[in-house]
PyMOL Python script that loads the backbone (N, CA, C, O; Angstrom):
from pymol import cmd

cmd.read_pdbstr("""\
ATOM      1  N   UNK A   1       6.735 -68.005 -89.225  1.00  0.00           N
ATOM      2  CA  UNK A   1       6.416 -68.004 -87.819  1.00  0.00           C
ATOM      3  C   UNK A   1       7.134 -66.827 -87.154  1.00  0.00           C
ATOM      4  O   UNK A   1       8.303 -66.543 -87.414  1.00  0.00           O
ATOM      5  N   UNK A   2       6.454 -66.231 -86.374  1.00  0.00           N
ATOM      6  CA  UNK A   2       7.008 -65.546 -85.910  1.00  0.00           C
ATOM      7  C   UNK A   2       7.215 -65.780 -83.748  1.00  0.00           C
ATOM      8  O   UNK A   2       6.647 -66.530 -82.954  1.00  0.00           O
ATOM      9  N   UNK A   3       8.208 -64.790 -83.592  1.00  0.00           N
ATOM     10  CA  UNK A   3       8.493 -65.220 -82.523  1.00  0.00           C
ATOM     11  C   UNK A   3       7.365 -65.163 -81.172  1.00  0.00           C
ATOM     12  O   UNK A   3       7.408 -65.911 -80.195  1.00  0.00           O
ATOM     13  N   UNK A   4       6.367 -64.069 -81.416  1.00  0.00           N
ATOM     14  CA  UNK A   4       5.575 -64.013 -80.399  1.00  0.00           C
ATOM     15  C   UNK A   4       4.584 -64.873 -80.220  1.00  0.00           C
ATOM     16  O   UNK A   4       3.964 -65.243 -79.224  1.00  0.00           O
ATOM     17  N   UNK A   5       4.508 -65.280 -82.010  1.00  0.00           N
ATOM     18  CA  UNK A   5       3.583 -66.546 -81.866  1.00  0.00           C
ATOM     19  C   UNK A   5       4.166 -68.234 -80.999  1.00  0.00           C
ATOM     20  O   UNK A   5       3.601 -69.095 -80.324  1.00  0.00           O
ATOM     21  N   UNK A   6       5.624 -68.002 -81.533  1.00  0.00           N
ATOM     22  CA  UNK A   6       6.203 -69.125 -80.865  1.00  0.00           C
ATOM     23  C   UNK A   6       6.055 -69.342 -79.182  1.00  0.00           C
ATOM     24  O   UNK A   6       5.970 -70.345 -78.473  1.00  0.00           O
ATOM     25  N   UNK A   7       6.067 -68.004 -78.940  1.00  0.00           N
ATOM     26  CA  UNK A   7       6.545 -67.644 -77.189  1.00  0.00           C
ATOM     27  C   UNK A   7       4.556 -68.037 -76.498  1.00  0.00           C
ATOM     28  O   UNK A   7       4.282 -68.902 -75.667  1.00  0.00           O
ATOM     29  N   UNK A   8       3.776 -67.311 -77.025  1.00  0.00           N
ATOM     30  CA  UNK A   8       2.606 -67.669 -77.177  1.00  0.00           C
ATOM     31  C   UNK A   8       2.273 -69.372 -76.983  1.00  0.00           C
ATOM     32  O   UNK A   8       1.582 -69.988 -76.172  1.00  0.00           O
ATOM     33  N   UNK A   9       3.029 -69.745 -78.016  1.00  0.00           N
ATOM     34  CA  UNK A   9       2.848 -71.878 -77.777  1.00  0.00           C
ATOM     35  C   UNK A   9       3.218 -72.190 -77.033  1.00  0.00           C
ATOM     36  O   UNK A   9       2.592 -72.928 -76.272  1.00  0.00           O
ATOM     37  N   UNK A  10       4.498 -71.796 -76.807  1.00  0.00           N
ATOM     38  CA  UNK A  10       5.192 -72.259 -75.754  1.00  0.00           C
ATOM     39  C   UNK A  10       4.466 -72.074 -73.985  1.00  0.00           C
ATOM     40  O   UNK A  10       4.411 -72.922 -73.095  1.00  0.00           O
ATOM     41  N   UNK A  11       4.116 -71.007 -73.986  1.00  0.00           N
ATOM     42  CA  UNK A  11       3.206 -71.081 -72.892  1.00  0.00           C
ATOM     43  C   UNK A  11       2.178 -71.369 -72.995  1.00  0.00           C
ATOM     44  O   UNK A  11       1.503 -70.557 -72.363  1.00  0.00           O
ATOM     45  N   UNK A  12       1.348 -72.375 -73.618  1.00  0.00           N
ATOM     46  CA  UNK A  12       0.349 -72.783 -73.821  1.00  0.00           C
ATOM     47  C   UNK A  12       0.663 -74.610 -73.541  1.00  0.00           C
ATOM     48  O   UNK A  12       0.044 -75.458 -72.899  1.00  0.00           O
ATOM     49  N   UNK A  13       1.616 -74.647 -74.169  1.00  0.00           N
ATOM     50  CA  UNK A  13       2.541 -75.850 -73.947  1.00  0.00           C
ATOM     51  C   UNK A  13       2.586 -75.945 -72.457  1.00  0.00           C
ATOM     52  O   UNK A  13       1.910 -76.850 -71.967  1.00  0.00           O
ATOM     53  N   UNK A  14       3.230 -75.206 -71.683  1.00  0.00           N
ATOM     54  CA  UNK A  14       3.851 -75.122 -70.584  1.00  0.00           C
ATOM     55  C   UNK A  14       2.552 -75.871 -69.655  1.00  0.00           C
ATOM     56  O   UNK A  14       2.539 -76.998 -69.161  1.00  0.00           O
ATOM     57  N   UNK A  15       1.499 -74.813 -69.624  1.00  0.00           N
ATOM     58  CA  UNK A  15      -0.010 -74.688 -69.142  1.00  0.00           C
ATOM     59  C   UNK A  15      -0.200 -76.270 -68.960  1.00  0.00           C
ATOM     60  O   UNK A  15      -0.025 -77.017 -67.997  1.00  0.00           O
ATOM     61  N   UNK A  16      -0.758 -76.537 -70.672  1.00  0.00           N
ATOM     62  CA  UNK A  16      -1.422 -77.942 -70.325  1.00  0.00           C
ATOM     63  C   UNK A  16      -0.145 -78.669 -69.864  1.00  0.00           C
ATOM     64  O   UNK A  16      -0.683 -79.777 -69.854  1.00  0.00           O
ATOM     65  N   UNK A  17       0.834 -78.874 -69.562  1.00  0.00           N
ATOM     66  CA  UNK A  17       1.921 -79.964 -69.204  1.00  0.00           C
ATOM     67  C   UNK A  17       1.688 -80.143 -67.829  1.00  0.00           C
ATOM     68  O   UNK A  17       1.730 -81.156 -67.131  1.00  0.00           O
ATOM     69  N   UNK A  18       1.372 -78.681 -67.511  1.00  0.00           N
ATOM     70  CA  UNK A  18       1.375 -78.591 -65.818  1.00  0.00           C
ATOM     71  C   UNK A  18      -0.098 -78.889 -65.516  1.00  0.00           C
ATOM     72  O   UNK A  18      -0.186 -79.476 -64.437  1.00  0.00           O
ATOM     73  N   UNK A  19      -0.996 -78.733 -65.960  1.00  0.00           N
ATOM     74  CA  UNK A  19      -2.450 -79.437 -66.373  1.00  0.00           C
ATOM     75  C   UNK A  19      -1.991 -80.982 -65.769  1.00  0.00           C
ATOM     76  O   UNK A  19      -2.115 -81.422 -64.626  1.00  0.00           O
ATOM     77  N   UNK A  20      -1.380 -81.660 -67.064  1.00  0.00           N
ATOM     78  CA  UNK A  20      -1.443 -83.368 -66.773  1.00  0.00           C
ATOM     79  C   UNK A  20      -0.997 -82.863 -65.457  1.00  0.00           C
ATOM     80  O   UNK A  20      -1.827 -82.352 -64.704  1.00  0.00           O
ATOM     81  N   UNK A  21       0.304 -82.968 -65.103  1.00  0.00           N
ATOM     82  CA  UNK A  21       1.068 -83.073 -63.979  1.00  0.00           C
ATOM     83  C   UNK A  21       0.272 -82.925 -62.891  1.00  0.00           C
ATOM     84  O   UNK A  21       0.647 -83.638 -61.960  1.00  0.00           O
ATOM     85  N   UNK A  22      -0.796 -82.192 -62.633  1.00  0.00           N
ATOM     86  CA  UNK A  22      -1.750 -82.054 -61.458  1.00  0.00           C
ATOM     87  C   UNK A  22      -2.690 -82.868 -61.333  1.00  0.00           C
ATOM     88  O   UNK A  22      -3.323 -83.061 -60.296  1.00  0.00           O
ATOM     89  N   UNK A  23      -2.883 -83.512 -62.586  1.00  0.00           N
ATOM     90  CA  UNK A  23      -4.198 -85.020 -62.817  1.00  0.00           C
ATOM     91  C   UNK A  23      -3.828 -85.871 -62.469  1.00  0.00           C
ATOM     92  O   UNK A  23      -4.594 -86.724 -62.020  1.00  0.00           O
ATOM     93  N   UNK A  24      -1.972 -86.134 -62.516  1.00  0.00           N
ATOM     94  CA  UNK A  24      -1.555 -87.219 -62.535  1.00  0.00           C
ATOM     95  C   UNK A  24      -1.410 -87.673 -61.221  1.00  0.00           C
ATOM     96  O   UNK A  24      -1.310 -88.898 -61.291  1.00  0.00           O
ATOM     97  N   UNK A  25      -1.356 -87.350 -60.202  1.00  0.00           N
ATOM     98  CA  UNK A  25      -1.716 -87.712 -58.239  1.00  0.00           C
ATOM     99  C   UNK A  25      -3.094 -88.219 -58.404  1.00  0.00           C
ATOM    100  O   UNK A  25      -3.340 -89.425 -58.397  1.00  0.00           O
ATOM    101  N   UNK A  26      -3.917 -87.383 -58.540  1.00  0.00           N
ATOM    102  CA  UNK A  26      -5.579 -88.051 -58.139  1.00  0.00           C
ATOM    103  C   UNK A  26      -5.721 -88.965 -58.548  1.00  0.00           C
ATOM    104  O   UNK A  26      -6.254 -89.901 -57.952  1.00  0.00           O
ATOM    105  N   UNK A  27      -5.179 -89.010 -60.007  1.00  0.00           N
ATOM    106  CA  UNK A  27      -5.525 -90.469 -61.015  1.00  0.00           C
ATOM    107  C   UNK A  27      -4.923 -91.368 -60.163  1.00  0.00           C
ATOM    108  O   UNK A  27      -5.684 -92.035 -59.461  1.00  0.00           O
ATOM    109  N   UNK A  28      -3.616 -91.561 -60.047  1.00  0.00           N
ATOM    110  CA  UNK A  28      -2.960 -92.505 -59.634  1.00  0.00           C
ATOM    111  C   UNK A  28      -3.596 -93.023 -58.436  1.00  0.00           C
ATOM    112  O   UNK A  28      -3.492 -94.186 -58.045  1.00  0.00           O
ATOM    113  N   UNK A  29      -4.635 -91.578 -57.555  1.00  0.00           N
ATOM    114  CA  UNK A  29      -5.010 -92.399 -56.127  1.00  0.00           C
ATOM    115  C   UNK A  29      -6.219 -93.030 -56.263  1.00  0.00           C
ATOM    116  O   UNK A  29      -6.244 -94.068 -55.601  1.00  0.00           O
ATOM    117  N   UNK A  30      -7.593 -92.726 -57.078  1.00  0.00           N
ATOM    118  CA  UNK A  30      -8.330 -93.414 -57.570  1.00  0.00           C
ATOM    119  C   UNK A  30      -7.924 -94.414 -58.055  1.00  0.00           C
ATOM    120  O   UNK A  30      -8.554 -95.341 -57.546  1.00  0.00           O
ATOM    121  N   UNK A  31      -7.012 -94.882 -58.972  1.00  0.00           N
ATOM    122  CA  UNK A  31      -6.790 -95.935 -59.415  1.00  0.00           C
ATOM    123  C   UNK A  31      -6.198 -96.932 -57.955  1.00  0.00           C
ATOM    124  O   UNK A  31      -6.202 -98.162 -57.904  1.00  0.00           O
ATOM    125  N   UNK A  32      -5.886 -96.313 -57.243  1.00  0.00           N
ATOM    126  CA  UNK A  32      -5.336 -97.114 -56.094  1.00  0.00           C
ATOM    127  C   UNK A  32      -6.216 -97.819 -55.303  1.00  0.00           C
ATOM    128  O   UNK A  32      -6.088 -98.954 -54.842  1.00  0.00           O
ATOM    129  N   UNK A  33      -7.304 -96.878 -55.171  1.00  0.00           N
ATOM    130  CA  UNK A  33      -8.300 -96.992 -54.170  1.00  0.00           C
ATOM    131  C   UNK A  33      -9.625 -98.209 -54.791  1.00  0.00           C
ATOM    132  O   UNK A  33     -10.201 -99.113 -54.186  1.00  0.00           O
ATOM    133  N   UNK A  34      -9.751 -97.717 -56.272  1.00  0.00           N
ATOM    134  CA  UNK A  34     -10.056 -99.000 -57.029  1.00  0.00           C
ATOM    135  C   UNK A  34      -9.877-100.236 -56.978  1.00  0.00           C
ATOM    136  O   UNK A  34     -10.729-101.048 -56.618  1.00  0.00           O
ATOM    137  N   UNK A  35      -8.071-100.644 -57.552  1.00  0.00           N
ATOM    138  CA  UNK A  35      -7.352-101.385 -57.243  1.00  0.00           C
ATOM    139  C   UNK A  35      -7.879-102.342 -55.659  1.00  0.00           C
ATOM    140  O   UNK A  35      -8.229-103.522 -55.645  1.00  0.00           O
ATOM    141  N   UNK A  36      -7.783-101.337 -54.360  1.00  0.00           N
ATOM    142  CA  UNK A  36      -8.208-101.887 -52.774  1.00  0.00           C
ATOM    143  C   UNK A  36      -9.682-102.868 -53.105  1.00  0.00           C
ATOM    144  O   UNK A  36      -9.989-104.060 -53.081  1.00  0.00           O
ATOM    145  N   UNK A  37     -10.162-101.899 -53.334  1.00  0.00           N
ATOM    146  CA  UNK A  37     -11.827-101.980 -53.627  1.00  0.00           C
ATOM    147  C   UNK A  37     -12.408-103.639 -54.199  1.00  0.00           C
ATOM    148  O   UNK A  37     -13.248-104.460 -53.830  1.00  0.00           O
ATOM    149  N   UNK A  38     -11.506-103.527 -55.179  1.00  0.00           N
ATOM    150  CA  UNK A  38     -11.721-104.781 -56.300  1.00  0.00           C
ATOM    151  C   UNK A  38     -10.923-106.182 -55.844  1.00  0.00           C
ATOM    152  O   UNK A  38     -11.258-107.364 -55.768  1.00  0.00           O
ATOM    153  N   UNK A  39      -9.674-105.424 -55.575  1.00  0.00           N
ATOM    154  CA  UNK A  39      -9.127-107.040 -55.451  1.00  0.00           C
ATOM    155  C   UNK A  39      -8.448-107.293 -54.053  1.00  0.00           C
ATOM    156  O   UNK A  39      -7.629-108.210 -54.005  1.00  0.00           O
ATOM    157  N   UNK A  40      -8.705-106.577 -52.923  1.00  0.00           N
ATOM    158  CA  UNK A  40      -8.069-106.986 -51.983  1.00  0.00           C
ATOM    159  C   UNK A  40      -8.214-108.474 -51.606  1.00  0.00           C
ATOM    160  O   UNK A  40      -8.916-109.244 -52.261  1.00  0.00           O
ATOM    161  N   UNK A  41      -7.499-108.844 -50.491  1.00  0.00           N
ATOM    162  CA  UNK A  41      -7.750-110.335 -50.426  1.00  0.00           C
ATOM    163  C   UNK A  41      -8.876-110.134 -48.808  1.00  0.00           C
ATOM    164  O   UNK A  41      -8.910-109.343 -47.866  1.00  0.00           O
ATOM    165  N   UNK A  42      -9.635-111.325 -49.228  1.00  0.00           N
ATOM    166  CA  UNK A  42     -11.243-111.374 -48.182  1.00  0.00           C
ATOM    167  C   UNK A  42     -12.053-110.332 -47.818  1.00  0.00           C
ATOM    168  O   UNK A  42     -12.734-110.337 -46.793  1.00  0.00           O
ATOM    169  N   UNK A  43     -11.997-109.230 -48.798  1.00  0.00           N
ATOM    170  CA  UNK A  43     -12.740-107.798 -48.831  1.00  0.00           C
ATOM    171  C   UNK A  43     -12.680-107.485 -49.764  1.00  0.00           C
ATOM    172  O   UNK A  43     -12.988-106.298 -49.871  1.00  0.00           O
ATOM    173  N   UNK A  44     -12.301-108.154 -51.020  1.00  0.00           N
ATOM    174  CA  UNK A  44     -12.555-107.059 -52.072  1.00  0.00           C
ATOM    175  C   UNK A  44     -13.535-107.489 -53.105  1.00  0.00           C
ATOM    176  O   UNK A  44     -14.061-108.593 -52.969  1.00  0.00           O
ATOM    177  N   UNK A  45     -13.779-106.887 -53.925  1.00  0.00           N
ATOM    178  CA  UNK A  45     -15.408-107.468 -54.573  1.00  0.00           C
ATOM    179  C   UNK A  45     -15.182-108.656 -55.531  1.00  0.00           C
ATOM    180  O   UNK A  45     -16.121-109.081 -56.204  1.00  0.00           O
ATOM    181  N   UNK A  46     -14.372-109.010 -55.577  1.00  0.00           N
ATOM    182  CA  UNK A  46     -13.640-110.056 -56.483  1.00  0.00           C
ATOM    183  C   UNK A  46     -14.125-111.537 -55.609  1.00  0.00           C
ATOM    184  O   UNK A  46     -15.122-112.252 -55.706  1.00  0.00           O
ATOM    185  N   UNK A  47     -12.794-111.596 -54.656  1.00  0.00           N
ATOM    186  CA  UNK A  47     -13.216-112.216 -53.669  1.00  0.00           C
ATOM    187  C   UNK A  47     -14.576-112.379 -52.855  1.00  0.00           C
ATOM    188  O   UNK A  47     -14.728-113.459 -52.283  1.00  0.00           O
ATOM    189  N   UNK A  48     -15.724-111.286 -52.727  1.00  0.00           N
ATOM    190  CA  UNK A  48     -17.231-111.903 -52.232  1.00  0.00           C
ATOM    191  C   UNK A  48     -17.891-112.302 -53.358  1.00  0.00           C
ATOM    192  O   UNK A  48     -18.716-113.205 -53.218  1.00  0.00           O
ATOM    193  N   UNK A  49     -17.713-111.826 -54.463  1.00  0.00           N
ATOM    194  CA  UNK A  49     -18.420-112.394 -55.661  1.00  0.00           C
ATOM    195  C   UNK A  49     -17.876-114.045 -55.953  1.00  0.00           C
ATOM    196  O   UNK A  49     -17.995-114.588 -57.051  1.00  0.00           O
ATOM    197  N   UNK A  50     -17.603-114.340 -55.408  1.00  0.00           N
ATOM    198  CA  UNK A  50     -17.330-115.545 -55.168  1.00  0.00           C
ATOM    199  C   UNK A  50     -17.854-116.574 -54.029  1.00  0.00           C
ATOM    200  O   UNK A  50     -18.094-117.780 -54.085  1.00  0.00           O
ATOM    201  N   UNK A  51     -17.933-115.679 -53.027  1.00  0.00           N
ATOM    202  CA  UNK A  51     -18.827-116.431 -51.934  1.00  0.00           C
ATOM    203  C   UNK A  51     -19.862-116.458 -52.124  1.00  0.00           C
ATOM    204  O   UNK A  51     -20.522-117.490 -52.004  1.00  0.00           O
ATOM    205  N   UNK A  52     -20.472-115.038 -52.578  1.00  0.00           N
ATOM    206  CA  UNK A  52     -21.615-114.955 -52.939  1.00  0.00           C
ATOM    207  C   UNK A  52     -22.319-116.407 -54.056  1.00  0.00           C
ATOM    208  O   UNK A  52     -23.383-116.947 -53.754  1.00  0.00           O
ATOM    209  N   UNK A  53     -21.911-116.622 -54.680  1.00  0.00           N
ATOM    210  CA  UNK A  53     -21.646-117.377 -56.198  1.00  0.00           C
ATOM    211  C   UNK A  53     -21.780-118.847 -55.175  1.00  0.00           C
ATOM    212  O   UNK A  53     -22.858-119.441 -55.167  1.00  0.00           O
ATOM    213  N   UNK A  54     -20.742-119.302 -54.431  1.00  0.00           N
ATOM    214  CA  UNK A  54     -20.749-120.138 -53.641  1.00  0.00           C
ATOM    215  C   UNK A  54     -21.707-120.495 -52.956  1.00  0.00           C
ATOM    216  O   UNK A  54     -22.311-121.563 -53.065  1.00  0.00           O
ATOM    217  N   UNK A  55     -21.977-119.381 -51.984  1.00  0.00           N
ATOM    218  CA  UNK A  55     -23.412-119.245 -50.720  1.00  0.00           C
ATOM    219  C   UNK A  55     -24.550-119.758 -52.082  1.00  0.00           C
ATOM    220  O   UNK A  55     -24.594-120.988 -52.122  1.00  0.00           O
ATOM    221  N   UNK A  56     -25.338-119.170 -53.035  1.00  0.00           N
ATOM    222  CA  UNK A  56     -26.158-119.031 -53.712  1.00  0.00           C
ATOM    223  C   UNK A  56     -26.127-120.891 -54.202  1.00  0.00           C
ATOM    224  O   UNK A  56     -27.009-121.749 -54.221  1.00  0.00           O
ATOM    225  N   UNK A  57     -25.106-120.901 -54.441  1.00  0.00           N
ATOM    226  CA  UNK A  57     -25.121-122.580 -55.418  1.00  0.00           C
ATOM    227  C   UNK A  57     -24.959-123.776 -54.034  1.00  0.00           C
ATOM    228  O   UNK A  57     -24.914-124.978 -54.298  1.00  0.00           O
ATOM    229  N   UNK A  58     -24.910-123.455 -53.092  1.00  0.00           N
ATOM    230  CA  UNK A  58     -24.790-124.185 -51.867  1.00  0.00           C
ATOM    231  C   UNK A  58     -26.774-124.593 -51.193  1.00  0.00           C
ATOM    232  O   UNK A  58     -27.432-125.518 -50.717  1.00  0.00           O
ATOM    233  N   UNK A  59     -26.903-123.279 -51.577  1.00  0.00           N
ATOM    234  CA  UNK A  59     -28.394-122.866 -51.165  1.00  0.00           C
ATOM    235  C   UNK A  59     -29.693-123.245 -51.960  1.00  0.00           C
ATOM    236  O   UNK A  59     -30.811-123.512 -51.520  1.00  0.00           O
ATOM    237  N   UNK A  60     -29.186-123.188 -53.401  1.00  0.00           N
ATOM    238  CA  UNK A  60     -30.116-123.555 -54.209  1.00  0.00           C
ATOM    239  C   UNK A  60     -29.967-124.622 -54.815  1.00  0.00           C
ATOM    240  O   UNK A  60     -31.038-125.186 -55.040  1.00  0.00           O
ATOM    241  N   UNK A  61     -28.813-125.292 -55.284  1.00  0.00           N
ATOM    242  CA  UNK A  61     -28.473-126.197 -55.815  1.00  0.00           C
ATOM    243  C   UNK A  61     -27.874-125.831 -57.231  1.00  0.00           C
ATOM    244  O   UNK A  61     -28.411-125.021 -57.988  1.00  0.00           O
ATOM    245  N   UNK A  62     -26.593-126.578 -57.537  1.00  0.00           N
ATOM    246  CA  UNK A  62     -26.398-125.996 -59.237  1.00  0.00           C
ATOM    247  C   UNK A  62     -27.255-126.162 -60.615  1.00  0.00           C
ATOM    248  O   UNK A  62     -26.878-126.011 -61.777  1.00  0.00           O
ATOM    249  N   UNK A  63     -28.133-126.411 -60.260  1.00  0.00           N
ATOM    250  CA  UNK A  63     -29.134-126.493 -61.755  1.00  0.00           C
ATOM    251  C   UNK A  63     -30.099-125.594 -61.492  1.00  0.00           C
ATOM    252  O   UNK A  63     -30.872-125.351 -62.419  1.00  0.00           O
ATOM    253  N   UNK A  64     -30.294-124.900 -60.218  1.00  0.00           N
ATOM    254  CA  UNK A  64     -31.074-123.672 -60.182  1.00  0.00           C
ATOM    255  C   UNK A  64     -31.331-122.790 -60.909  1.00  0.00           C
ATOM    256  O   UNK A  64     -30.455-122.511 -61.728  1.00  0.00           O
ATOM    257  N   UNK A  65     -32.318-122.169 -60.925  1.00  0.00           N
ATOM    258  CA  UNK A  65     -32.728-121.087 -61.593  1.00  0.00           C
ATOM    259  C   UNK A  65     -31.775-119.199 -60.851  1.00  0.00           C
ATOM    260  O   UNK A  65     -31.630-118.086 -61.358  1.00  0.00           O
ATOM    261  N   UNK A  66     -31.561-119.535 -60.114  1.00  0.00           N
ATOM    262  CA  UNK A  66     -30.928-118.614 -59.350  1.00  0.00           C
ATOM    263  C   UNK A  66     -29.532-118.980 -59.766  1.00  0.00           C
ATOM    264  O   UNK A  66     -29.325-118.453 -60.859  1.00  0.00           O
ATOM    265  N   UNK A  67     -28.771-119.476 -59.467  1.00  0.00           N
ATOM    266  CA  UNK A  67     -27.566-120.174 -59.875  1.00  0.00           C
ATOM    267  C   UNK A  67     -26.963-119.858 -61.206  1.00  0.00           C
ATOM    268  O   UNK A  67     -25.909-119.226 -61.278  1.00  0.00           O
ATOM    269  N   UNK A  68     -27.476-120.196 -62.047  1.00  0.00           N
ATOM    270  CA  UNK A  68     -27.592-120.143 -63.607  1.00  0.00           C
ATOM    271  C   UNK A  68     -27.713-118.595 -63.720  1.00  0.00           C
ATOM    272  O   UNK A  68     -26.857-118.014 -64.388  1.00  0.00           O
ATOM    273  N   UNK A  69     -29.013-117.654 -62.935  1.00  0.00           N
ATOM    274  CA  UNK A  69     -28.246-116.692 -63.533  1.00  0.00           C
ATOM    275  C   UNK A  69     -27.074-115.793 -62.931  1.00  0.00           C
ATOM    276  O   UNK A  69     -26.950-114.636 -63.331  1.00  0.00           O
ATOM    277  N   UNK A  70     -26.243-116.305 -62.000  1.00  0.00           N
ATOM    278  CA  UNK A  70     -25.125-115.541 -61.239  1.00  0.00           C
ATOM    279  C   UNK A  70     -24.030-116.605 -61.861  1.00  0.00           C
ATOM    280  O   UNK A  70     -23.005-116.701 -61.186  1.00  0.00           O
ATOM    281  N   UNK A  71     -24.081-117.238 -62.784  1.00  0.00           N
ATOM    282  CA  UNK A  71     -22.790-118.742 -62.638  1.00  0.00           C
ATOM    283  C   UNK A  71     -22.227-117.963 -63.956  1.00  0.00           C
ATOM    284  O   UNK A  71     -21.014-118.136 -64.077  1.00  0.00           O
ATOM    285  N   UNK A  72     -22.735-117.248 -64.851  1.00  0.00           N
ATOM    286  CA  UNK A  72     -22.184-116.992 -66.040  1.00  0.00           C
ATOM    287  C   UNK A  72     -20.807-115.597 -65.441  1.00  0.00           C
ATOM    288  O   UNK A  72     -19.748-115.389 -66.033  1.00  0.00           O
ATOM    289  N   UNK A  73     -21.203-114.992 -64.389  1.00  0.00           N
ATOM    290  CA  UNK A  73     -20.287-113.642 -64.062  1.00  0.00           C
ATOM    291  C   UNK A  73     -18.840-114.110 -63.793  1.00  0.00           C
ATOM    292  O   UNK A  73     -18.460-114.753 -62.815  1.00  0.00           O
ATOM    293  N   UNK A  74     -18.104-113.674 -64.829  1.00  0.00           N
ATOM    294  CA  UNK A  74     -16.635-113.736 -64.229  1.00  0.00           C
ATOM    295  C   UNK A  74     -15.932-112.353 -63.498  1.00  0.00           C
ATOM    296  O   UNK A  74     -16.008-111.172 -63.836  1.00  0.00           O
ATOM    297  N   UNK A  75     -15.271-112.950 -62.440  1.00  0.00           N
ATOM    298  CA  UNK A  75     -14.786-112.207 -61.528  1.00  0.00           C
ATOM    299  C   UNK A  75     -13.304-112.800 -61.846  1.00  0.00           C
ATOM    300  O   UNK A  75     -13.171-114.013 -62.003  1.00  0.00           O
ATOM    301  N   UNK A  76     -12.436-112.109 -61.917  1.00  0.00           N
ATOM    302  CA  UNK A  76     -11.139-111.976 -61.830  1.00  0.00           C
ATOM    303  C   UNK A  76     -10.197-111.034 -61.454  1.00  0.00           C
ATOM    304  O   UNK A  76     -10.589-109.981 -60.951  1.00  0.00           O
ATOM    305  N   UNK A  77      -8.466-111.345 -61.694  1.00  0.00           N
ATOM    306  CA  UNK A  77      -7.465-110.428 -60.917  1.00  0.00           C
ATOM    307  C   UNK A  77      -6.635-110.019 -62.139  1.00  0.00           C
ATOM    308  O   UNK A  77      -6.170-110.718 -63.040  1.00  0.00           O
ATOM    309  N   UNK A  78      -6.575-108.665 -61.921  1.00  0.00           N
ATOM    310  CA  UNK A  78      -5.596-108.407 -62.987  1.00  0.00           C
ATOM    311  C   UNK A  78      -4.050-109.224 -62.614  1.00  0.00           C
ATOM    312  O   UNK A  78      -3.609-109.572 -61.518  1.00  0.00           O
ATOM    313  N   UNK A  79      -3.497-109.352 -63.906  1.00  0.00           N
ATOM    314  CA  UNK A  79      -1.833-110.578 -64.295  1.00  0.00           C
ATOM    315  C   UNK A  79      -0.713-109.877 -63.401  1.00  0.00           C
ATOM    316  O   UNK A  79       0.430-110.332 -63.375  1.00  0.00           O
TER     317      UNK A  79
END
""", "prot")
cmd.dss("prot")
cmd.show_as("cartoon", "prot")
cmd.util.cbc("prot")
cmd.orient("prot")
């Protein structure tokens, strides 16, 4: 090995590190904004998929044909 090749990696190294490091904000805010999206409490899609689920089996009755096919969807919260 020689050294210019080393110096060469090394800034190549450097590059992509600072690469992640600039992904790693957006990611984190998408994942945030996700996070809002999905599980807030009485707005988030977790929570209406449930009313929804509710409203529908209130409306049709639970042996419905409508019912049956929205009763199998699980909605949950991440642990």
């Amino acid at each position: 090995m020689q050294i210019a090749t080393l110096n060469t990696y090394s800034t190549s190294l450097k590059g992509a590190n600072t690469a992640v490091m600039n992904a790693a904000t957006p990611l984190s805010n998408s994942r945030i904004s996700r996070d809002e999206a999905m599980y807030a409490d009485d707005s988030g899609l977790v929570d209406l998929a449930g009313l929804v689920k509710k409203y529908v089996k209130s409306l049709y009755g639970a042996d419905s044909p409508q019912f049956q096919q929205i009763s199998g969807l699980e909605f949950t919260r991440p642990r």
